[in-house]
C-alpha positions as CSV (number, residue, x, y, z in Angstrom):
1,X,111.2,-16.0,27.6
2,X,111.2,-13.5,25.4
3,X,109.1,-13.8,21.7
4,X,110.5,-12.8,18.5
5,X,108.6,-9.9,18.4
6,X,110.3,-8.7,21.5
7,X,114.0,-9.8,20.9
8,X,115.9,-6.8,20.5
9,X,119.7,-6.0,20.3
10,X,119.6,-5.4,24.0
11,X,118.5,-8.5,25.7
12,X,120.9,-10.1,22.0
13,X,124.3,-8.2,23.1
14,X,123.7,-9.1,26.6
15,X,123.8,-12.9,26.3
16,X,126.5,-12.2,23.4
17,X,128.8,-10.2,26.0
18,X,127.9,-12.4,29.0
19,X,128.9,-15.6,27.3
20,X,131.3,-15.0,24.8
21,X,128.9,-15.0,22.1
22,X,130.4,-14.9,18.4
23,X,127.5,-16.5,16.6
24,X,123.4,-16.3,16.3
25,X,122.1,-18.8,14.9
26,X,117.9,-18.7,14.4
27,X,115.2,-21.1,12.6
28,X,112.8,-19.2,11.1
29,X,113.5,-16.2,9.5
30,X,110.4,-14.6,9.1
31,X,110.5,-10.9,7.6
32,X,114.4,-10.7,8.8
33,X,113.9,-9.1,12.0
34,X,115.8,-11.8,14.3
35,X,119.1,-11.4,12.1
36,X,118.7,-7.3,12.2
37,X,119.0,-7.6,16.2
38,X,121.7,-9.7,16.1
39,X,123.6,-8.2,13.8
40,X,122.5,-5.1,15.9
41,X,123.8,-6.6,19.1
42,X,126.8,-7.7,17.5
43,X,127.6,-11.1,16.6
44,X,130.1,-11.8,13.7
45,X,127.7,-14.6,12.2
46,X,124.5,-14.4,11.7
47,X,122.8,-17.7,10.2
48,X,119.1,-18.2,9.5
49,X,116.9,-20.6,8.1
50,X,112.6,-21.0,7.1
51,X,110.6,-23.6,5.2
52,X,109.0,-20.5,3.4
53,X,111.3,-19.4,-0.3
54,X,109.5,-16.4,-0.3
55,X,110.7,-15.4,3.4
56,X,114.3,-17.1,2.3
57,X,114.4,-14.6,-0.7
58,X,113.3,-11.6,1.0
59,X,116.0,-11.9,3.2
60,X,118.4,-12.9,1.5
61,X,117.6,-9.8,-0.6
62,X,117.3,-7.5,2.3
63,X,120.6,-9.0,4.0
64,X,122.3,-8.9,0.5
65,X,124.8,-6.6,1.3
66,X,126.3,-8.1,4.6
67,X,128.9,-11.1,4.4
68,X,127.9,-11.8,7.9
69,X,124.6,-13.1,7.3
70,X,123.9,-16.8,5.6
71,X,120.5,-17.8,5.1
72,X,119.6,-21.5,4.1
73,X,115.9,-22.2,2.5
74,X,114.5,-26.1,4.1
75,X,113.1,-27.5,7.4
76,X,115.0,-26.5,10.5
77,X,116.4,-30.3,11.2
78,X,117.6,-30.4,7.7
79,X,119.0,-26.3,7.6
80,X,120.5,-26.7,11.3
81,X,122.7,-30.0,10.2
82,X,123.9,-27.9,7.3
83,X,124.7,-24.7,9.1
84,X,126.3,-26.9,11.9
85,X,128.7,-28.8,9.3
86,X,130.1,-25.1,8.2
87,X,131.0,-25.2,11.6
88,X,131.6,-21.7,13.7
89,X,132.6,-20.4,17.2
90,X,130.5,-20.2,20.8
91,X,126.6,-19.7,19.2
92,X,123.4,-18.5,20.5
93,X,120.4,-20.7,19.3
94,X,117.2,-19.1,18.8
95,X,114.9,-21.9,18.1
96,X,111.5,-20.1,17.1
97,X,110.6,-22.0,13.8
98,X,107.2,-22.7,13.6
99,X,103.8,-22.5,11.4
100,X,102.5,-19.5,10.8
101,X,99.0,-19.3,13.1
């Protein structure tokens, strides 16, 4: 499996194109990287959450300028019900939320 430090748009585009793929879906945002790949690789929504409003409003900041990207401050059980009710096509979920070591 890989980590989010190795997710790139490559192994991203290949499960997108292999599966009909039209939305990533992360928890944890981190610095942004996760939603640059998948934008990268592709997908036509790219929705991201984190605990963290600092990471939220980094990324929202550096994402500011694409329509395809929605990223929700809160918990991942709480954000995940939220970006599920907004509803969306086939999805990849990259679970990967978690406190910082």
């Amino acid at each position: 499996m890989a980590s989010m430090s190795s997710l790139s748009a490559g192994f991203l585009r290949e499960f997108r194109l292999r599966y009909g793929l039209t939305t990533f879906v992360e928890t944890g945002c981190y610095l942004g990287d996760g939603i640059a790949a998948a934008l990268e690789a592709g997908f036509g929504t790219v929705s991201s959450c984190d605990i963290d409003p600092a990471r939220v409003t980094d990324c929202r900041r550096r994402f500011a300028c694409d329509p395809r990207v929605c990223i929700v401050e809160g918990d991942s059980l709480a954000s995940l019900a939220r970006l599920l009710g907004e509803g969306f096509g086939p999805a990849l979920f990259w679970l990967d939320a978690h406190y910082p070591a």
